[in-house]
TITORFI-562990 format. One record per residue: residue in three letters; x, y, z of N, C-alpha, C, CB in turn. Coordinates in steps of 0.2 Angstrom, whole numbers, padded with zeros to 4 digits, always signed. Glycine has a CB too. Layout:
<pts>
ALAXYZXYZXYZXYZ;...
</pts>
This chain:
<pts>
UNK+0067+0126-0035+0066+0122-0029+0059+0118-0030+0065+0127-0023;UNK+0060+0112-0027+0052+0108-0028+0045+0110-0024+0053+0100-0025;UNK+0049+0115-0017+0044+0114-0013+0047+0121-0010+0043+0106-0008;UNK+0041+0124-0005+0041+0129-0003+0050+0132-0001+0035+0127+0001;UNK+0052+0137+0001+0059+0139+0004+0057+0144+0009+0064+0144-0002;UNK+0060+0141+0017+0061+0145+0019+0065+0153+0018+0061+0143+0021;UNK+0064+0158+0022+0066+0164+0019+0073+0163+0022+0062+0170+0020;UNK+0078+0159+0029+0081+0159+0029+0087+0156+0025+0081+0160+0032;UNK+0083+0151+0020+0088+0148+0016+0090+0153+0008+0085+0141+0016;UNK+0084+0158+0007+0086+0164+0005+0090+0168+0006+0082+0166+0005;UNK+0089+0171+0012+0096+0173+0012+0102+0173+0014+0096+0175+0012;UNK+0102+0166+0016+0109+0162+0014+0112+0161+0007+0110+0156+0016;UNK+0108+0161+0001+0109+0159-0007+0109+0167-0006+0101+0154-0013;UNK+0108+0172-0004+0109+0178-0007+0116+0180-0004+0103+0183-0006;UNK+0118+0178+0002+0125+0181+0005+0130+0177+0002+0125+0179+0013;UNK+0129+0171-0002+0135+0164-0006+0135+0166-0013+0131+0155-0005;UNK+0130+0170-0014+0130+0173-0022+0133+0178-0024+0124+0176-0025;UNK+0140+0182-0022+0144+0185-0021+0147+0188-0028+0148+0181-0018;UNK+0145+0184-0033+0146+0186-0041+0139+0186-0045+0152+0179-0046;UNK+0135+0188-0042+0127+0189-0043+0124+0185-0051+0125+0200-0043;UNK+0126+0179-0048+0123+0173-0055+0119+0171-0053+0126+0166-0056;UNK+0113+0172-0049+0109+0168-0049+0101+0175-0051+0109+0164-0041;UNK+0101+0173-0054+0095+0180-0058+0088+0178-0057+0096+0180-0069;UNK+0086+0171-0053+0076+0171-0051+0077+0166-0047+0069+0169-0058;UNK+0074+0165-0043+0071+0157-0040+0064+0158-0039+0073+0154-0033;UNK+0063+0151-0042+0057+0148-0042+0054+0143-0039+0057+0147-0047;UNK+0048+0141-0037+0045+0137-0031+0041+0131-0033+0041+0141-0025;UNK+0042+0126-0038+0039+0121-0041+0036+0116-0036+0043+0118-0044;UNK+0031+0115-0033+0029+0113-0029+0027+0103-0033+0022+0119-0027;UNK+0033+0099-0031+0035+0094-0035+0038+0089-0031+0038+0096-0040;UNK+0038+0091-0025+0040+0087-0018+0038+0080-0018+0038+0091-0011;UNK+0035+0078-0022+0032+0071-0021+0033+0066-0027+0024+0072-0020;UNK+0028+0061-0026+0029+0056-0034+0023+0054-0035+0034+0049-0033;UNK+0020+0057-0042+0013+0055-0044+0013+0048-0047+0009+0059-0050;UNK+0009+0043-0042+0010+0037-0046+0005+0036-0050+0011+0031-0043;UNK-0002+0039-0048-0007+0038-0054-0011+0045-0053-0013+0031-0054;UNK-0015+0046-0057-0019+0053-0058-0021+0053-0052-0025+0055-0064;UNK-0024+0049-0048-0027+0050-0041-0023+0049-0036-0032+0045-0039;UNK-0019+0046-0035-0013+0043-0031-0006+0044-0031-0014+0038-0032;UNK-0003+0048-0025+0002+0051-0024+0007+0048-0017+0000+0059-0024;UNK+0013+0049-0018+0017+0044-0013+0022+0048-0012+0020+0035-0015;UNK+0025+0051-0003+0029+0054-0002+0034+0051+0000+0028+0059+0000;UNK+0034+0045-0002+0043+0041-0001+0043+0039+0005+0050+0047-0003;UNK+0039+0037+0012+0041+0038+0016+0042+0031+0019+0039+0042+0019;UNK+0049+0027+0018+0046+0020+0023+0053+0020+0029+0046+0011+0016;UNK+0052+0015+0032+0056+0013+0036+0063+0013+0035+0055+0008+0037;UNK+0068+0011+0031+0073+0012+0029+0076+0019+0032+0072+0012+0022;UNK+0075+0023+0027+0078+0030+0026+0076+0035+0030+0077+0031+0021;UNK+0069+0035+0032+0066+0040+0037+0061+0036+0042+0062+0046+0034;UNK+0061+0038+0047+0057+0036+0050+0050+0036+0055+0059+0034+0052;UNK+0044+0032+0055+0037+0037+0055+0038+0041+0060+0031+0034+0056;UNK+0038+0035+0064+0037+0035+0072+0043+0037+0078+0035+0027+0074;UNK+0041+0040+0082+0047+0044+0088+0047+0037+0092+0045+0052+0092;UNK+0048+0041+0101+0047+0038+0106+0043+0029+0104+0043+0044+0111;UNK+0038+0029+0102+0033+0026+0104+0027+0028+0097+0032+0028+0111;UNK+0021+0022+0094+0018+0019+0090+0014+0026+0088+0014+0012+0092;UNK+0014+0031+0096+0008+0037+0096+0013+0045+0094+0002+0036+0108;UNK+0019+0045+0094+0022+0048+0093+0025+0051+0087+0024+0046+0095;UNK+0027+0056+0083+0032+0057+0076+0038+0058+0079+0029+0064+0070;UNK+0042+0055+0072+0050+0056+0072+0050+0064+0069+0055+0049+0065;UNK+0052+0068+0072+0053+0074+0070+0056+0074+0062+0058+0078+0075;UNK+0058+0071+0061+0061+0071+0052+0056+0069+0047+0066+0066+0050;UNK+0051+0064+0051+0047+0061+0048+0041+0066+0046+0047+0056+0051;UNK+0040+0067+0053+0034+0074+0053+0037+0080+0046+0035+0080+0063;UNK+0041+0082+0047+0042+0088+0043+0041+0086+0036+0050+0092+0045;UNK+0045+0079+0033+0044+0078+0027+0038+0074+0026+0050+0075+0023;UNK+0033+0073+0031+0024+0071+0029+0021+0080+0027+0018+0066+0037;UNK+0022+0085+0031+0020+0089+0031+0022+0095+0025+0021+0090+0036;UNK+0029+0095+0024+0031+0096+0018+0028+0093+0010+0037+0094+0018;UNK+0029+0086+0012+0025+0083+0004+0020+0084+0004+0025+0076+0002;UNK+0014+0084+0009+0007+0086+0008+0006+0091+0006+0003+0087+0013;UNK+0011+0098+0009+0009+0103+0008+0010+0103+0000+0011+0108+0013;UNK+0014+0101-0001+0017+0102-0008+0011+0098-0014+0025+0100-0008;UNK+0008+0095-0011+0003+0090-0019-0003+0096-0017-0001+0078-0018;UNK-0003+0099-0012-0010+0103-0012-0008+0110-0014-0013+0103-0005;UNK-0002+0112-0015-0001+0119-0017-0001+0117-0026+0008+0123-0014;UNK+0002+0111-0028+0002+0111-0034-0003+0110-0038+0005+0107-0035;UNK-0008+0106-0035-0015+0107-0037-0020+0113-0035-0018+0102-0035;UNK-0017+0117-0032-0021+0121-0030-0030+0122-0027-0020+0123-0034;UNK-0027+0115-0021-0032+0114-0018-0033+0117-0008-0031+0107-0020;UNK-0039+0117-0005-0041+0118+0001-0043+0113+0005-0044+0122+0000;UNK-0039+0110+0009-0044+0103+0009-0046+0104+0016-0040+0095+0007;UNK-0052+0099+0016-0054+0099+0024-0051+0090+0026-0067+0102+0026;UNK-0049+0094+0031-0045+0088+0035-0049+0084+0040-0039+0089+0038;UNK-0050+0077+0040-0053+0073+0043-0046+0069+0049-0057+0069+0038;UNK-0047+0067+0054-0045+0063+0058-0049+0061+0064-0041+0065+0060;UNK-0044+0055+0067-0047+0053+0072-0045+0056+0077-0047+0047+0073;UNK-0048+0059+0083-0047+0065+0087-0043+0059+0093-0054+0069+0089;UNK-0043+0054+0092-0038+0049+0099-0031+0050+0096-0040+0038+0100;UNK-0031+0050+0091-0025+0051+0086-0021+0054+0088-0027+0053+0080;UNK-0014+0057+0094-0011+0062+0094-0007+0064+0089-0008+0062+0098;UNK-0005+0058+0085-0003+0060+0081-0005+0063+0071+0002+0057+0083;UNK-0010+0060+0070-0016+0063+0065-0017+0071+0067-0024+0058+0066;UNK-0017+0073+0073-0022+0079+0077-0014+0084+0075-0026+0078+0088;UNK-0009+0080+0077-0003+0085+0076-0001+0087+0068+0003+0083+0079;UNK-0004+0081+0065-0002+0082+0055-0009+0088+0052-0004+0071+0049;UNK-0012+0087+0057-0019+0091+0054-0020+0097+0057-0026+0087+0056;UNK-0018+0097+0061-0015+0107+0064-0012+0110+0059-0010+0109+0072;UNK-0006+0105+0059-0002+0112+0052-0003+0108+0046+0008+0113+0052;UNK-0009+0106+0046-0010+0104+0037-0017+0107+0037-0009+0094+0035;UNK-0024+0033-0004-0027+0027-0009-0023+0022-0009-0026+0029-0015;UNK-0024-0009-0019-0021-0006-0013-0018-0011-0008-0027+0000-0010;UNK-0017-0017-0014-0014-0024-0013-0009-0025-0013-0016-0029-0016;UNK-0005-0024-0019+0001-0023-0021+0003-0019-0015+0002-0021-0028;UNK+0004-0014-0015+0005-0007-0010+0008-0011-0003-0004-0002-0007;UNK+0001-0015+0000+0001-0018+0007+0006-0023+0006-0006-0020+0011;UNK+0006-0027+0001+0009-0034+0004+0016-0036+0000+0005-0041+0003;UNK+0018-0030-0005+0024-0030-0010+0028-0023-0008+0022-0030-0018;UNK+0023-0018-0009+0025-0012-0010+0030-0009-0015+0027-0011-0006;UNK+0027-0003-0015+0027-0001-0021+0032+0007-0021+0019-0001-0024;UNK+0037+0006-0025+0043+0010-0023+0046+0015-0031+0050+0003-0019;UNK+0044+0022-0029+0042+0026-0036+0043+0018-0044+0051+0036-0037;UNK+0037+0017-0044+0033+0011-0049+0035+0009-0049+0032+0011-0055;UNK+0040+0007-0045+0043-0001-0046+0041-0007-0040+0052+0000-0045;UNK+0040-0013-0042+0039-0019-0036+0043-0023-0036+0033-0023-0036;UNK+0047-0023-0030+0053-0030-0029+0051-0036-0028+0057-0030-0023;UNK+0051-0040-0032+0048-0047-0035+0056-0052-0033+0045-0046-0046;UNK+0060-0048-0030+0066-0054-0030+0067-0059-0024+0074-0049-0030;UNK+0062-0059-0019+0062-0065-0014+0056-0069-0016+0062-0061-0005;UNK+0053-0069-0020+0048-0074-0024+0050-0080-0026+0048-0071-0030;UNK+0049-0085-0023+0052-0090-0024+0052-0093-0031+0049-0094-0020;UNK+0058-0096-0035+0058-0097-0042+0058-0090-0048+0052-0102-0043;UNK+0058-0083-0045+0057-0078-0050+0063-0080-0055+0056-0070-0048;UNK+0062-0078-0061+0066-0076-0067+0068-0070-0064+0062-0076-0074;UNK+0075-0070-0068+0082-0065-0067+0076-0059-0070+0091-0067-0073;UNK+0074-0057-0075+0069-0051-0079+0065-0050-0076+0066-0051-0084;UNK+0061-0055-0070+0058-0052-0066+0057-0048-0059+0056-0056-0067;UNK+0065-0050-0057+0066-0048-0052+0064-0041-0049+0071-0050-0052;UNK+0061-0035-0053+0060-0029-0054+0055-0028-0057+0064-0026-0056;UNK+0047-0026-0057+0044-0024-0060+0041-0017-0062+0042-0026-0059;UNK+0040-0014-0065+0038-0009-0066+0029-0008-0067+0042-0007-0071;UNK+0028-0004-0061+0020-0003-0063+0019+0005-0060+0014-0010-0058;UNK+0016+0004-0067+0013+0012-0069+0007+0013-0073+0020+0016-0072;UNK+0002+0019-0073-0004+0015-0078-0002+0023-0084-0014+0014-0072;UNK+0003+0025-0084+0004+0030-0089+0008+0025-0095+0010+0039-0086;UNK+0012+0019-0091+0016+0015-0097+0012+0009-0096+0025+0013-0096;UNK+0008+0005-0093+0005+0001-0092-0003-0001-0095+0006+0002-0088;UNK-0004-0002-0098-0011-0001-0101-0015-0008-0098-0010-0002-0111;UNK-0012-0014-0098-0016-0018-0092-0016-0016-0086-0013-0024-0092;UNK-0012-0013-0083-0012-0011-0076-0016-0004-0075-0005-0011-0073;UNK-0016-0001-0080-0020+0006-0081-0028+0002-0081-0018+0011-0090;UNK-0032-0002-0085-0037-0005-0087-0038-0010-0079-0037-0009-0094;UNK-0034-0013-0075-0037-0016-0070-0035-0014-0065-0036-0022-0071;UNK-0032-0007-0064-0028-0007-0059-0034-0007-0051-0023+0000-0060;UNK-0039-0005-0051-0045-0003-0046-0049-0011-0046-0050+0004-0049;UNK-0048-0016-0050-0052-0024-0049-0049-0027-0042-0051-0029-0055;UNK-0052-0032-0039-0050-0037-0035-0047-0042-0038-0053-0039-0032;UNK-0042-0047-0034-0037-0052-0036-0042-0056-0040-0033-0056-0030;UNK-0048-0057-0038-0052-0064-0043-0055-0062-0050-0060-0067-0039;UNK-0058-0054-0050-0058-0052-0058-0054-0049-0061-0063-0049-0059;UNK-0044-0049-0057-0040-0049-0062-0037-0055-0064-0035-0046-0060;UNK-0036-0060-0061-0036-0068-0063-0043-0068-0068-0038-0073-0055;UNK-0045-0065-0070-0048-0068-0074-0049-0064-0079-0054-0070-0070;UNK-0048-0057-0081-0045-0055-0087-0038-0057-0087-0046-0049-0088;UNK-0034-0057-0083-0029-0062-0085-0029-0068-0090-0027-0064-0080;UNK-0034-0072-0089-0034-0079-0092-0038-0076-0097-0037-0085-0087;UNK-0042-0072-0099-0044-0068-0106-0039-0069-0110-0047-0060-0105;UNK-0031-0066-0109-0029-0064-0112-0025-0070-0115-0028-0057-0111;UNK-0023-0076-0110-0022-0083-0110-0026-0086-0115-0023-0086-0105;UNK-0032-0085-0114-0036-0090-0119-0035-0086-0126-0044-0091-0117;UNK-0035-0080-0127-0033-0079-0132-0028-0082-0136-0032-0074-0131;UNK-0021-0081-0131-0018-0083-0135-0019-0092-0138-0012-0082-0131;UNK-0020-0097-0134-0023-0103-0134-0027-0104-0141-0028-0103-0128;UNK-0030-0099-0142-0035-0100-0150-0029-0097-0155-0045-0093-0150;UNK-0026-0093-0153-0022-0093-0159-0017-0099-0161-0019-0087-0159;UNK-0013-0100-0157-0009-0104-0156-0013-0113-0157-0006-0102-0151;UNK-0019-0113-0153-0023-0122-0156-0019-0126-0150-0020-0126-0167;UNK-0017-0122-0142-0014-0124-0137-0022-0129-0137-0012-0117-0131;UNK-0020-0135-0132-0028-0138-0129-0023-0139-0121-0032-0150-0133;UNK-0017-0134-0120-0018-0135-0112-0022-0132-0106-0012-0134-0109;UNK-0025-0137-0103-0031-0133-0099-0027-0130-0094-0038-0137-0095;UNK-0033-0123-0092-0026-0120-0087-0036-0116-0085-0016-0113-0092;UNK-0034-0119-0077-0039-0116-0071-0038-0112-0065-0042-0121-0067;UNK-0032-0111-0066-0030-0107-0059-0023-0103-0061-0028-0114-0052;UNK-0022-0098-0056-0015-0095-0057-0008-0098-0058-0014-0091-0054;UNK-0007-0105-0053-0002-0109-0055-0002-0110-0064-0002-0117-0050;UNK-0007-0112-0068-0008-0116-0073-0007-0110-0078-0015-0119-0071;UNK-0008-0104-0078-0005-0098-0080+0000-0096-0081-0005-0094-0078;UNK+0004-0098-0075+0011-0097-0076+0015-0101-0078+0013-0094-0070;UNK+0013-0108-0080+0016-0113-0083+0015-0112-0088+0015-0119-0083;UNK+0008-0110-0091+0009-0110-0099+0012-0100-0099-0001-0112-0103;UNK+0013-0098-0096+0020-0092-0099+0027-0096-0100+0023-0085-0093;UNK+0028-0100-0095+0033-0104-0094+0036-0108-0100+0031-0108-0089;UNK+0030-0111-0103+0029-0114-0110+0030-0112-0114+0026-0116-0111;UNK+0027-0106-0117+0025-0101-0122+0027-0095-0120+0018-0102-0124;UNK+0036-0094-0122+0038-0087-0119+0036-0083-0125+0045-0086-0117;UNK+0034-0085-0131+0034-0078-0136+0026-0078-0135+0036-0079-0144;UNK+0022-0079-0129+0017-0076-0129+0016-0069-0125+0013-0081-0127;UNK+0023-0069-0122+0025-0060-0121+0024-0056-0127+0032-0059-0119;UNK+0027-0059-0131+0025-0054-0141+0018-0052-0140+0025-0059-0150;UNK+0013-0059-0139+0006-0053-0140+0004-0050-0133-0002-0056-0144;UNK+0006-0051-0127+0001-0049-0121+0006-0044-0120-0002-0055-0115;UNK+0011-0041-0120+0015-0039-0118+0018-0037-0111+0013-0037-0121;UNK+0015-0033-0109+0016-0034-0100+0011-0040-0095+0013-0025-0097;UNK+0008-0040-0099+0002-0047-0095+0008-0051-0090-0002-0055-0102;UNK+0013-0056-0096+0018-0058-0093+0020-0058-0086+0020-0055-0095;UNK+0020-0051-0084+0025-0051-0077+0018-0052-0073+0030-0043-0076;UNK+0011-0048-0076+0006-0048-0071+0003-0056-0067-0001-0044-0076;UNK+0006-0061-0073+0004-0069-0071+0007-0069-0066+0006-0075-0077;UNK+0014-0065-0064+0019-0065-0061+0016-0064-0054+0025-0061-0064;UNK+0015-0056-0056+0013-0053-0050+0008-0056-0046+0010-0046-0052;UNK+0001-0058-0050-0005-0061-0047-0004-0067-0043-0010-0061-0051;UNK+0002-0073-0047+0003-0077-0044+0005-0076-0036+0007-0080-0047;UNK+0011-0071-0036+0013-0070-0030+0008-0068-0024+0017-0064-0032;UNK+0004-0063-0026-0002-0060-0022-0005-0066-0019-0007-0056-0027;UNK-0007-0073-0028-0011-0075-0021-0009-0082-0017-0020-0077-0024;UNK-0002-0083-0018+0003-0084-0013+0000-0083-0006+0010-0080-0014;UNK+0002-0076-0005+0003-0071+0000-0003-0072+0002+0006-0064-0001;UNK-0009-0070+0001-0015-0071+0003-0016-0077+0005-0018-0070+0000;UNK-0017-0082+0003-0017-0089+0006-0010-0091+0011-0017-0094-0001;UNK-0005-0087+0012-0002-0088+0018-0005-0085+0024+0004-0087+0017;UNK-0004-0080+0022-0008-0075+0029-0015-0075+0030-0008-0067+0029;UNK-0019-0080+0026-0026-0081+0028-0030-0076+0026-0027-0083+0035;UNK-0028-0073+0021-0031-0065+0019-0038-0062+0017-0028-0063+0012;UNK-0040-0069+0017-0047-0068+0013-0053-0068+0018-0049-0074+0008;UNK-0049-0072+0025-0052-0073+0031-0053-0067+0034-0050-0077+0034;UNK-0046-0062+0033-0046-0056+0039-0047-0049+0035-0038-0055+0043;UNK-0048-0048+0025-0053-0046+0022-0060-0046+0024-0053-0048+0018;UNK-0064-0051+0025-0071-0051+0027-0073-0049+0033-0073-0058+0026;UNK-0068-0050+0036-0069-0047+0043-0069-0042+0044-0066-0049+0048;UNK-0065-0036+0040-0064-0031+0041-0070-0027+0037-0058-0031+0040;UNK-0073-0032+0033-0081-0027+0029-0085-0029+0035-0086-0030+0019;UNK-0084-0036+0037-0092-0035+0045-0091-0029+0048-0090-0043+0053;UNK-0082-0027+0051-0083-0021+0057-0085-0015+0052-0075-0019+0062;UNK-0086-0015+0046-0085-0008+0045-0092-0006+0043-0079-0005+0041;UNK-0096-0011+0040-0102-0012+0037-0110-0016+0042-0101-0016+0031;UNK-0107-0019+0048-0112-0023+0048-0113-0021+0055-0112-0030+0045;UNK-0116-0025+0061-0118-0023+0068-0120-0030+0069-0125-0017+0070;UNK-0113-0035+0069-0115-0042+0072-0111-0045+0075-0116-0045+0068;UNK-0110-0040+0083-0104-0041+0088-0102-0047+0091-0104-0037+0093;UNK-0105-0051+0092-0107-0058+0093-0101-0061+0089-0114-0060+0090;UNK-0103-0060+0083-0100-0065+0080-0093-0063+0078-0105-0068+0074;UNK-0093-0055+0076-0088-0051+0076-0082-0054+0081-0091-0044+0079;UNK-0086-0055+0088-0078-0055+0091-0076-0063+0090-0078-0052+0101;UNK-0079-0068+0090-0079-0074+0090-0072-0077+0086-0085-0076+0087;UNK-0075-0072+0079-0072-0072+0073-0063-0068+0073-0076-0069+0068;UNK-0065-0064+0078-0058-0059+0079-0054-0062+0084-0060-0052+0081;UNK-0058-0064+0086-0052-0069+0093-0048-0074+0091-0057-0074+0099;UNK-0052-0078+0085-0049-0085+0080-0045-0082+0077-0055-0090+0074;UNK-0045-0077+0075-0038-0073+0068-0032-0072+0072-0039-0064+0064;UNK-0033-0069+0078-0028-0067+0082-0023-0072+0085-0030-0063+0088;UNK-0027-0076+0087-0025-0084+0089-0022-0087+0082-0032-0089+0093;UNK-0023-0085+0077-0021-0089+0072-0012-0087+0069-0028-0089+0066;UNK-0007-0093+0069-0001-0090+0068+0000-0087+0061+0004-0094+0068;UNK-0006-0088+0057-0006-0088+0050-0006-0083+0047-0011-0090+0048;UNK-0010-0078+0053-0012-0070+0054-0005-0066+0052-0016-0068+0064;UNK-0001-0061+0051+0002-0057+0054+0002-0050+0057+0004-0058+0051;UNK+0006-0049+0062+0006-0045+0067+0001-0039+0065+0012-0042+0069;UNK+0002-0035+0060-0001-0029+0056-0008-0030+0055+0003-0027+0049;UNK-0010-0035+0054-0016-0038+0051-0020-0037+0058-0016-0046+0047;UNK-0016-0043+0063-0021-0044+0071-0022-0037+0072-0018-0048+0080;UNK-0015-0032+0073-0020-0025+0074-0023-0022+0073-0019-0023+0076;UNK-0023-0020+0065-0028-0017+0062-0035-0020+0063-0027-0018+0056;UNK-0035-0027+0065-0044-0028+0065-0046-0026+0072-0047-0037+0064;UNK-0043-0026+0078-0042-0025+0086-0046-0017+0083-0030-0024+0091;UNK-0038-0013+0080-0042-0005+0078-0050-0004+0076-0038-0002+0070;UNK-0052-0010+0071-0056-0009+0067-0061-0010+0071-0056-0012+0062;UNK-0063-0015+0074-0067-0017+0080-0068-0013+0087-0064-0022+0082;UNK-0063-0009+0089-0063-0002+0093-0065+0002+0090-0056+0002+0095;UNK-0065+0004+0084-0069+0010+0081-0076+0008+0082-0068+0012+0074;UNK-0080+0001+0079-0086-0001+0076-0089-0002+0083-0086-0007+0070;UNK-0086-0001+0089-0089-0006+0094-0086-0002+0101-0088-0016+0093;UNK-0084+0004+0100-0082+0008+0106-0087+0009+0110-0080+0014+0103;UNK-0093+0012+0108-0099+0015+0113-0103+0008+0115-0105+0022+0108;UNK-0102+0001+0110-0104-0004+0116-0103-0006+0121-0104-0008+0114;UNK-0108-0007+0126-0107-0007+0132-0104-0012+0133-0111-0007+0136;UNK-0106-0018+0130-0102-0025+0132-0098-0027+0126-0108-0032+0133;UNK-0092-0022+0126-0086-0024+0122-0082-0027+0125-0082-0019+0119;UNK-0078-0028+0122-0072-0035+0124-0065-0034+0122-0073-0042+0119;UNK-0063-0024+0124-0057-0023+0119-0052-0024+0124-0057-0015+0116;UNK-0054-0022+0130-0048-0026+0137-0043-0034+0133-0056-0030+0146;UNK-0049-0037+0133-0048-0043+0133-0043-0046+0127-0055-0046+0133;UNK-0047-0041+0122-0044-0043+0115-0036-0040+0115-0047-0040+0109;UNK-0035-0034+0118-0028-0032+0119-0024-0038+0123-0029-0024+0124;UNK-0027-0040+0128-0024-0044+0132-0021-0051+0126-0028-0047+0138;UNK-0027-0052+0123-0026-0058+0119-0018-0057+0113-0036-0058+0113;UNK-0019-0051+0111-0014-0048+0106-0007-0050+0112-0016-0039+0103;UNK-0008-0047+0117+0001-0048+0120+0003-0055+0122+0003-0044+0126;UNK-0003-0061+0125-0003-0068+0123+0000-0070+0118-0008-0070+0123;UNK-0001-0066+0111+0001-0071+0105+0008-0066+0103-0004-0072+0099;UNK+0011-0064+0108+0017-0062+0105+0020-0055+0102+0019-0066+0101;UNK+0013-0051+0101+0013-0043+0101+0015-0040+0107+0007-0041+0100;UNK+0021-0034+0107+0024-0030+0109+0019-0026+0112+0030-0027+0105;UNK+0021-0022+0119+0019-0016+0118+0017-0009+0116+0020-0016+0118;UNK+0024-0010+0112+0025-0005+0108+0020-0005+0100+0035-0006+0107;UNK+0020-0011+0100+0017-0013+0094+0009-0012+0096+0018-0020+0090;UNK+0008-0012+0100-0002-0011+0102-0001-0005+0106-0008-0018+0108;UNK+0003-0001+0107+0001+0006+0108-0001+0010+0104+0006+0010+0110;
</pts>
């Protein structure tokens, strides 16, 4: 078994064993999927199981049991004790913690090592499916913890490389200009090997960022969590929300972030900003 047994399912395997074949069980605590030495993923998205019950503050009882199961299970396997932190408004953090790691992740996701690259506008058929892992991966092992601008830019390292061997003179400044010259020069997969798909990947990323205005609601999110400049804080957070560019998950996470950094201020503005959020077409259910 991968993960703990209860004992009544014991002895039900002992009452069905009638020709006494089954000679040990054992409890492999394996209930999960190591995607890197630090980082572990218990499979859980929307599809197939689901987080949330009633309402945003709520657990789907299925969902509860297999967050609590896979936890328990990366910490039996490592043989660890952890002290658990949460946010005590949290009902439902407070209920995982009684009985109990990042780009790619948020804006592709990432599904045991694989990234669906197939609604990509123009992808190639081989690309439609990537695989990223840093046990098979050696570029994505070496840059997997950089930001989008200093992987764009060992990226193009490994471009100009090729460039000096080959006695290319096409200039190339940006990630469109990368992915033409793969476009151009497919046997430069021979020497970069996986790079390749990464021209792929990063192009996409910074797609996506420049559509949702990413770089705008990044910075805003190190003001709330680093700096004490409410002023300008809400100014800035009011413009994002209002902005269509923004998407839903994003306005509320900075709403969150700004309630945490600016709770005990007296002259907060979190009323207002909630209101602001259902003005622009947020549910609810979605800002509960």
């Amino acid at each position: 078994f991968s993960n703990r047994i209860k004992k009544t399912a014991i002895e039900q395997l002992a009452e069905m064993d009638e020709h006494e074949v089954v000679r040990e069980v054992q409890e492999f605590y394996a209930d999960y999927y190591a995607i890197n030495p630090d980082c572990f993923s218990i499979n859980l998205n929307g599809t197939t199981t689901s987080l949330y019950g009633d309402s945003f503050t709520s657990w789907d009882s299925t969902g509860f049991s297999r967050t609590v199961d896979g936890v328990l299970s990366v910490l039996l396997s490592l043989k660890k004790k952890p002290l658990i932190r949460y946010q005590k408004q949290s009902a439902m953090a407070k209920r995982l913690a009684t009985e109990l790691q990042a780009m790619v992740h948020e804006l592709l996701g990432i599904r045991n090592g694989r990234v669906d690259l197939s609604e990509v506008p123009g992808i190639k058929p081989e690309l439609k499916e990537i695989v990223l892992g840093c046990d098979q991966d050696p570029f994505f092992q070496k840059n997997m913890f950089l930001n989008l601008g200093d992987l764009g830019a060992n990226i193009k390292g490994y471009v100009d490389e090729y460039q000096t061997r080959t006695k290319s003179n096409m200039n190339i400044e940006s990630i469109a200009d990368m992915k033409r010259f793969v476009e151009d020069y497919p046997e430069f997969r021979k020497l970069s090997g996986n790079v390749s798909k990464h021209v792929t990947l990063v192009g996409e990323l910074s797609r996506l960022v420049e559509q949702g205005n990413m770089l705008e609601v990044s910075e805003l999110e190190q003001s709330l969590a680093c700096t004490d400049t409410h002023n300008n804080d809400l100014k800035n957070l009011q413009r994002l929300i209002s902005s269509p560019k923004v998407n839903e998950a994003s306005k509320i996470r900075l709403v969150q972030l700004y309630a945490l950094r600016y709770e005990k201020f007296q002259a907060h503005a979190l009323p207002s900003l909630i209101d602001l959020l259902y003005k622009n077409g947020l549910s609810e259910r979605e800002i509960a």
